[in-house]
NUKOLPA-535809 format. One record per atom (N, C-alpha, C, CB): residue in one letter; x, y, z. Coordinates in steps of 0.1 Angstrom, whole numbers, padded with zeros to 4 digits, always signed. Glycine has a CB too. Layout:
BEGIN
AXYZ ...
This chain:
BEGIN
X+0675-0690+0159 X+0666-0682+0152 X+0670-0668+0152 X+0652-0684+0159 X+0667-0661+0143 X+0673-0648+0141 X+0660-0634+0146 X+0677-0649+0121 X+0663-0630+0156 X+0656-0622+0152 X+0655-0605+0151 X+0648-0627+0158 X+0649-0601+0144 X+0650-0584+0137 X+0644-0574+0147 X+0639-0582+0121 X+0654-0565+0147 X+0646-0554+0161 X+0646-0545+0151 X+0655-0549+0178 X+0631-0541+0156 X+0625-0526+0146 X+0636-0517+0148 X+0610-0517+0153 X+0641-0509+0139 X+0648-0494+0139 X+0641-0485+0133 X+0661-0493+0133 X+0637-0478+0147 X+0630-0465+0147 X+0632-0451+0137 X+0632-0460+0160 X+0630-0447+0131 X+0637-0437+0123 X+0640-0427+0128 X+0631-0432+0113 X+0645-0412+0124 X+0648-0400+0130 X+0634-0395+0128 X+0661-0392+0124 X+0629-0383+0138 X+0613-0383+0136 X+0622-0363+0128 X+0596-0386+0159 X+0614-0364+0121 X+0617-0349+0115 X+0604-0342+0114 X+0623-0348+0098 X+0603-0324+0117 X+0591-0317+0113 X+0594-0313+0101 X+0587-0307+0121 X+0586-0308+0091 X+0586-0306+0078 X+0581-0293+0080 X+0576-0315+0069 X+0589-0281+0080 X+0581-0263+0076 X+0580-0262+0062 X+0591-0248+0081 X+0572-0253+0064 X+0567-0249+0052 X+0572-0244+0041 X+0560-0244+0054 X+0585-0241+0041 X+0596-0241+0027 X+0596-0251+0023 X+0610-0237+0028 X+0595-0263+0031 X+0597-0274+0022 X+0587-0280+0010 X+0600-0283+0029 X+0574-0281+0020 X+0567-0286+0007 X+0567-0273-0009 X+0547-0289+0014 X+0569-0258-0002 X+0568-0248-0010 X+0584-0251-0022 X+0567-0233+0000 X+0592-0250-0015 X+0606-0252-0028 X+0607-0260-0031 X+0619-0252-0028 X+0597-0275-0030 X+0595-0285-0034 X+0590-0284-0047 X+0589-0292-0026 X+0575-0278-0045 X+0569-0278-0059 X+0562-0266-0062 X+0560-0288-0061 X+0573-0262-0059 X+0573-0244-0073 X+0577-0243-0086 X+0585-0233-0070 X+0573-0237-0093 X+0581-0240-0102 X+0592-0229-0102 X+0573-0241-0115 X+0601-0232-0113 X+0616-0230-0108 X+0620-0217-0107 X+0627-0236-0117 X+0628-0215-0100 X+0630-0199-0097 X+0640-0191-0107 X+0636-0197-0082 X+0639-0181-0109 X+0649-0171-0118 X+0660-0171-0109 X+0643-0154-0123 X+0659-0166-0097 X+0674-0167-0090 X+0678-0175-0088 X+0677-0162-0080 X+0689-0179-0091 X+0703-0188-0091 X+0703-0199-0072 X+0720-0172-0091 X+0700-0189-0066 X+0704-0195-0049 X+0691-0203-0047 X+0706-0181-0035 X+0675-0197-0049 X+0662-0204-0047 X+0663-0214-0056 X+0649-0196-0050 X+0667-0214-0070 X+0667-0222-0078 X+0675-0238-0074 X+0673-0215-0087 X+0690-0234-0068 X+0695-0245-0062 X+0688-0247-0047 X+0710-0245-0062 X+0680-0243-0040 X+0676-0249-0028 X+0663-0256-0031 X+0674-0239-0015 X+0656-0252-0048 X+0645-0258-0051 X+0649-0274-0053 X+0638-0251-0063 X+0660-0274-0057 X+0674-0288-0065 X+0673-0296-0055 X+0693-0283-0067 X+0681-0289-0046 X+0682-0295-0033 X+0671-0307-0030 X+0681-0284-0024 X+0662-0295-0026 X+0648-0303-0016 X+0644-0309-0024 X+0635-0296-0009 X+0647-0312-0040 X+0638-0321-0048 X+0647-0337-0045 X+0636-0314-0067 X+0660-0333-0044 X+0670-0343-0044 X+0670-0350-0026 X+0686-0334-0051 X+0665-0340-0019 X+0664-0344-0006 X+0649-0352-0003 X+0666-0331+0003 X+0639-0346-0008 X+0626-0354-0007 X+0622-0365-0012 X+0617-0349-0011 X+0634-0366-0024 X+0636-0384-0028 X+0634-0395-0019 X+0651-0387-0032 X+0647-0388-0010 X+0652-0405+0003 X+0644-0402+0010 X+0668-0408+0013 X+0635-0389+0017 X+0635-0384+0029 X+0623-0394+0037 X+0632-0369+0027 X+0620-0403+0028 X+0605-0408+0038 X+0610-0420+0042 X+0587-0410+0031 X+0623-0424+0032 X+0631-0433+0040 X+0639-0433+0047 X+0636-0438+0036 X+0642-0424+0050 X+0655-0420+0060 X+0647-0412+0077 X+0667-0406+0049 X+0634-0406+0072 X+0635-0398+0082 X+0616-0405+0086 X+0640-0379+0078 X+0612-0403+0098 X+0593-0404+0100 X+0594-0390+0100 X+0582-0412+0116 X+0584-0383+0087 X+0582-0371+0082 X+0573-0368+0093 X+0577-0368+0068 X+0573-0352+0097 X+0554-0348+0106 X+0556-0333+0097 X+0553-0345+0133 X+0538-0328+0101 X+0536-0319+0101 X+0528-0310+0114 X+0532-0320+0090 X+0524-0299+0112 X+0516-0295+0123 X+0505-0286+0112 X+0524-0286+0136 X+0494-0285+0118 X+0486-0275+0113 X+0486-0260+0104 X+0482-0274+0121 X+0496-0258+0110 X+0503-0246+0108 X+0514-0248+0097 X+0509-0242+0120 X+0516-0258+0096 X+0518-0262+0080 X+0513-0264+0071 X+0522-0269+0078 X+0498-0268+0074 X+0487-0268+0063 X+0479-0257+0059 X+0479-0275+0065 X+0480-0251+0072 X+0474-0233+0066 X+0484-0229+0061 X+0469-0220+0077 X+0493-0228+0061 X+0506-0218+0056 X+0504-0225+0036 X+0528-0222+0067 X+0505-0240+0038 X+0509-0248+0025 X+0494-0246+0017 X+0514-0265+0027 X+0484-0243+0023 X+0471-0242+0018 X+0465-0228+0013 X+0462-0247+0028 X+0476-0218+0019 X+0472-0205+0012 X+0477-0202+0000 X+0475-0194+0018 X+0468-0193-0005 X+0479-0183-0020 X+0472-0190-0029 X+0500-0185-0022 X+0481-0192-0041 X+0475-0193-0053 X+0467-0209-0054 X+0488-0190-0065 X+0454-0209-0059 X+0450-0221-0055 X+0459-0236-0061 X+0436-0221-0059 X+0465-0236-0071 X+0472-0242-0080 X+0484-0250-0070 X+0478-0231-0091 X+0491-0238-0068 X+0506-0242-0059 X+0499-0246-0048 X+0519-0230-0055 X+0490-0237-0042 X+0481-0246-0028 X+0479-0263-0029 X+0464-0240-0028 X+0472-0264-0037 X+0469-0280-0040 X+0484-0291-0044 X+0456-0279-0056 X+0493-0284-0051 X+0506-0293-0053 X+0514-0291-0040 X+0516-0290-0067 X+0514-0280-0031 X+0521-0282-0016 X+0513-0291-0008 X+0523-0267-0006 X+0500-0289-0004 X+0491-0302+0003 X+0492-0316-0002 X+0475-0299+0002 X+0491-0318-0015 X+0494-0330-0020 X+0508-0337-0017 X+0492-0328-0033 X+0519-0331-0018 X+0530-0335-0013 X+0531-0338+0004 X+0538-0325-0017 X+0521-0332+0011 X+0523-0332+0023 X+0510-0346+0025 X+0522-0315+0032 X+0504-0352+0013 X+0490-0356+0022 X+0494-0370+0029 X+0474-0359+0012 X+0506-0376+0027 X+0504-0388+0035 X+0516-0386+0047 X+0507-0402+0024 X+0520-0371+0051 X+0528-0369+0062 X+0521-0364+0076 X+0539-0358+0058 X+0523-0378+0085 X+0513-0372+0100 X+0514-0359+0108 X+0515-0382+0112 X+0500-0353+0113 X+0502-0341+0116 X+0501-0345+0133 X+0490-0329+0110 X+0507-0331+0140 X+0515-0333+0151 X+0504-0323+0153 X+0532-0333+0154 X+0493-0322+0168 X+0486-0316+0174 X+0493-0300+0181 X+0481-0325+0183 X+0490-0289+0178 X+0494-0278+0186 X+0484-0280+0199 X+0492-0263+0177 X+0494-0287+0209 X+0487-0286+0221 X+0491-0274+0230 X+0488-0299+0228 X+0486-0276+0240 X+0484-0262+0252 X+0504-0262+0257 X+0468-0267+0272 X+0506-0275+0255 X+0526-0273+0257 X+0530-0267+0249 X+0537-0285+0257 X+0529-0264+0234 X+0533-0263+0223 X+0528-0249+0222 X+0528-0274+0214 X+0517-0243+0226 X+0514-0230+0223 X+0520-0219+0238 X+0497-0232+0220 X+0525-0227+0252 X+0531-0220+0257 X+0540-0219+0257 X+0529-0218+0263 X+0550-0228+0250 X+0565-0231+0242 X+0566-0214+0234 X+0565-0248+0227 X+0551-0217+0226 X+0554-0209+0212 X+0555-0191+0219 X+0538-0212+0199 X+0546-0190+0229 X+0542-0179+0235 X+0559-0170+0242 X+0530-0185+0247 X+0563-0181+0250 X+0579-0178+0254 X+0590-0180+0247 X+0584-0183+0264 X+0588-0184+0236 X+0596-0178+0224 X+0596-0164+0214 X+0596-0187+0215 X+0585-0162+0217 X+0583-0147+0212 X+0585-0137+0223 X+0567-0145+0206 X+0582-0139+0239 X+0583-0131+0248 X+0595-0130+0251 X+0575-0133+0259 X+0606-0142+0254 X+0619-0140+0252 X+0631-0135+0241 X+0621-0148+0256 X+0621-0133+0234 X+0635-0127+0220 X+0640-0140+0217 X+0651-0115+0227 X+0636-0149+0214 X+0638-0159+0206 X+0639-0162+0189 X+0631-0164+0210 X+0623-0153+0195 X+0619-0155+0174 X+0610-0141+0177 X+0606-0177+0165 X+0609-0134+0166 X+0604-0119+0168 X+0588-0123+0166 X+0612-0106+0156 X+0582-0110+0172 X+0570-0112+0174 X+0563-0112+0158 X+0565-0101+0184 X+0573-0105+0145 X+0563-0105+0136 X+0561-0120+0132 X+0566-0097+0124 X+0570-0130+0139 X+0574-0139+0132 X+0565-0153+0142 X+0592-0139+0131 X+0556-0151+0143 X+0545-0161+0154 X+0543-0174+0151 X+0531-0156+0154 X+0542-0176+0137 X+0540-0190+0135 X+0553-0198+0130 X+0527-0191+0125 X+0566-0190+0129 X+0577-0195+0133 X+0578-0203+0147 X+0584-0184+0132 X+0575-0196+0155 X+0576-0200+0171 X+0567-0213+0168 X+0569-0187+0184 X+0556-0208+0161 X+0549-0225+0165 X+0552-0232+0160 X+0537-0230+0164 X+0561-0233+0152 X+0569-0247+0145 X+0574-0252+0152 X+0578-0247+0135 X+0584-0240+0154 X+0597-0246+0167 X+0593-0250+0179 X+0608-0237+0172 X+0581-0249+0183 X+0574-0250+0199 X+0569-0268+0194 X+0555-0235+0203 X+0559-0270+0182 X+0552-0281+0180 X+0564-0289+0179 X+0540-0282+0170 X+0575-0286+0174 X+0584-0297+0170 X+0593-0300+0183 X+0592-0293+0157 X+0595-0289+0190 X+0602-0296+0205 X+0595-0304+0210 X+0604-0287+0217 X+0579-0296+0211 X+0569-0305+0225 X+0571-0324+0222 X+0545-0301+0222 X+0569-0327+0210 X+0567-0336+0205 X+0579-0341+0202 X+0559-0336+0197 X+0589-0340+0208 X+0602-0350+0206 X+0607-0352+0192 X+0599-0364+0211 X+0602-0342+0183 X+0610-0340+0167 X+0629-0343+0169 X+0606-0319+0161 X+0633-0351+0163 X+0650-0352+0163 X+0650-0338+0153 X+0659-0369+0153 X+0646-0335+0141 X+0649-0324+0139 X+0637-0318+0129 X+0662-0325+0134 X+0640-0303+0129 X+0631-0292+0118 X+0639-0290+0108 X+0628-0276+0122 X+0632-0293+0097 X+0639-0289+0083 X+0633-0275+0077 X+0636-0302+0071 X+0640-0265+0076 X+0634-0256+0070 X+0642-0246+0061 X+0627-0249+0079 X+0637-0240+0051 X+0650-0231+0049 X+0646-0215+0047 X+0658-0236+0034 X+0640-0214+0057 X+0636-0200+0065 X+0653-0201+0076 X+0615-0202+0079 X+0654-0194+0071 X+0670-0190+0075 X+0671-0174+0083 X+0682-0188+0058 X+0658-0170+0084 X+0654-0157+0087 X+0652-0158+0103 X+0640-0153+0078 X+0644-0169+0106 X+0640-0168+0117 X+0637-0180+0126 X+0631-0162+0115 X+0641-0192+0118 X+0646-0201+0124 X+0658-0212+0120 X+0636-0205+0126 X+0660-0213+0110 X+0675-0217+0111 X+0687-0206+0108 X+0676-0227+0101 X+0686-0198+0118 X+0699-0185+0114 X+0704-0187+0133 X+0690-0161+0107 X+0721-0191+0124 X+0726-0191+0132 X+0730-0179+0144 X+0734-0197+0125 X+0725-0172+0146 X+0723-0161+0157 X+0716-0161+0166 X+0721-0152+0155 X+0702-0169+0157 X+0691-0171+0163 X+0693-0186+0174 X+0680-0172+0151 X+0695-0196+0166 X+0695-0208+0170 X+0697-0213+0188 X+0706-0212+0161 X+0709-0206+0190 X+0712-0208+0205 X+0700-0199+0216 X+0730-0202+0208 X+0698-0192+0208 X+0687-0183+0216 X+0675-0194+0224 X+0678-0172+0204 X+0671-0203+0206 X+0659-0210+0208 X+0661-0220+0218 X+0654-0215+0194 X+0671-0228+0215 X+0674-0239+0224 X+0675-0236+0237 X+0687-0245+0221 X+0679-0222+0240 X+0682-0221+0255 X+0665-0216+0261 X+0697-0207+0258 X+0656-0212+0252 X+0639-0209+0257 X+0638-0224+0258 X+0626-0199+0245 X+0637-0232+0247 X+0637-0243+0249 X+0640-0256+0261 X+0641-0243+0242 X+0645-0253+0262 X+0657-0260+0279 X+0650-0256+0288 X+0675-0254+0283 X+0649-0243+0289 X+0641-0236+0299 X+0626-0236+0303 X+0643-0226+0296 X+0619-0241+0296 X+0607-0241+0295 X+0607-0260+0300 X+0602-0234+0278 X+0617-0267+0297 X+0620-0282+0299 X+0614-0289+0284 X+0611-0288+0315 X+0615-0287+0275 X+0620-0289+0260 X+0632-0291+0257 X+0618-0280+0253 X+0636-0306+0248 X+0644-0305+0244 X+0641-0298+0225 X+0649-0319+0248 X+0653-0285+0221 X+0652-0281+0206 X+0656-0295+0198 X+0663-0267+0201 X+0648-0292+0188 X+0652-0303+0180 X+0662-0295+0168 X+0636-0312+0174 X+0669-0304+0166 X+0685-0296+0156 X+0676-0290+0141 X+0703-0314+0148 X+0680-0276+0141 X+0674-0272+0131 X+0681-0270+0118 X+0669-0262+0135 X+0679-0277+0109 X+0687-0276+0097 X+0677-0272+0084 X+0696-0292+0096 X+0687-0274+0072 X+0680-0270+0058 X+0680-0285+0051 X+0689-0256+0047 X+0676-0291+0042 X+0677-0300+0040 X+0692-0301+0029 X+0664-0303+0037 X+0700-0292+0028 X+0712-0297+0024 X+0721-0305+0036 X+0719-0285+0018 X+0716-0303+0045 X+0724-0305+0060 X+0718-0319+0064 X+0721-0291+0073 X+0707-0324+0056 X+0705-0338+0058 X+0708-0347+0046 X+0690-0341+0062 X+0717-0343+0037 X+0716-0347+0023 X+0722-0366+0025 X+0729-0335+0011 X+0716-0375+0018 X+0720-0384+0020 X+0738-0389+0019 X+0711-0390+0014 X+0743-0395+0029 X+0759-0395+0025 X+0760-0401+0015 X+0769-0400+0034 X+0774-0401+0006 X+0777-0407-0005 X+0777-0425-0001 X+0792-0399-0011 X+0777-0431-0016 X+0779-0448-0013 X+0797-0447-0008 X+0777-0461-0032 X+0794-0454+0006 X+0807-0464+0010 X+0806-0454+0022 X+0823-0465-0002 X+0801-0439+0025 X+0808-0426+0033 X+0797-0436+0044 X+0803-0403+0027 X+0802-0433+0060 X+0796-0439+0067 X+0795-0423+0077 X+0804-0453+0071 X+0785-0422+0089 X+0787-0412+0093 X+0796-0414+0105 X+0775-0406+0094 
């Protein structure tokens, strides 16, 4: 008798560029324009390849501004589970701002990267390159992270999860 063992997916957090360069409409500059490409070509496979989350703080961020693009970012996010900002996650987020991790203007940055460690995220997809996926920054976070007894979860853009080609194995 044969039998099938569940395979668990990669658990990913979803920031808030994504559902946003998801469904924007298209940008005049050349560089937003292809990361709009991108994430449209990446959000294809992504609920097969990856268990999507969100946190709260993705739904206020995706729920402000114009009411229009508000309602097409929430919609894209409504069937991705939200991950609780608990009291680990908000003192994650607290010693990432006190240690020069992620700057203080940048607060609900920290709570991405805080909700997505606490909770065992394999990785953050974002393409805030400002303040959390910039490589300068990056080793900073992991090392508050470690320290606090968090593992970071690998922070990439979603070109950096692009599905491999047919036959490319990783």
């Amino acid at each position: 008798m044969l039998h099938r063992t569940a395979v668990s997916l990669p658990k990913l957090y979803l920031e808030t560029t994504i559902p946003s360069y998801l469904t924007a409409w298209p940008s005049g500059n050349a560089v937003i324009a292809g990361h709009q490409q991108t994430t449209r070509e990446w959000w294809a496979t992504s609920h097969e390849r990856f268990a999507l989350h969100v946190s709260q703080f993705v739904l206020d961020e995706a729920g402000a501004g114009d009411p229009e693009a508000a309602r097409l970012r929430l919609e894209s996010l409504r069937d991705v589970p939200e991950l609780p900002a608990t009291e680990s996650a908000l003192a994650l987020a607290i010693a990432l701002l006190a240690e020069g991790a992620v700057p203080e203007k940048a607060r609900t940055d920290a709570a991405h990267i805080a909700v997505a460690a606490v909770h065992g995220m394999d990785f953050l997809v974002t393409w805030n390159c400002s303040h959390i996926a910039n490589a300068e920054m990056k080793p900073r976070i992991r090392e508050v992270c470690a320290r606090h007894g968090w593992r970071c979860p690998e922070i990439c853009t979603p070109e950096q999860l692009m599905p491999l080609e047919d036959g490319e194995t990783p």
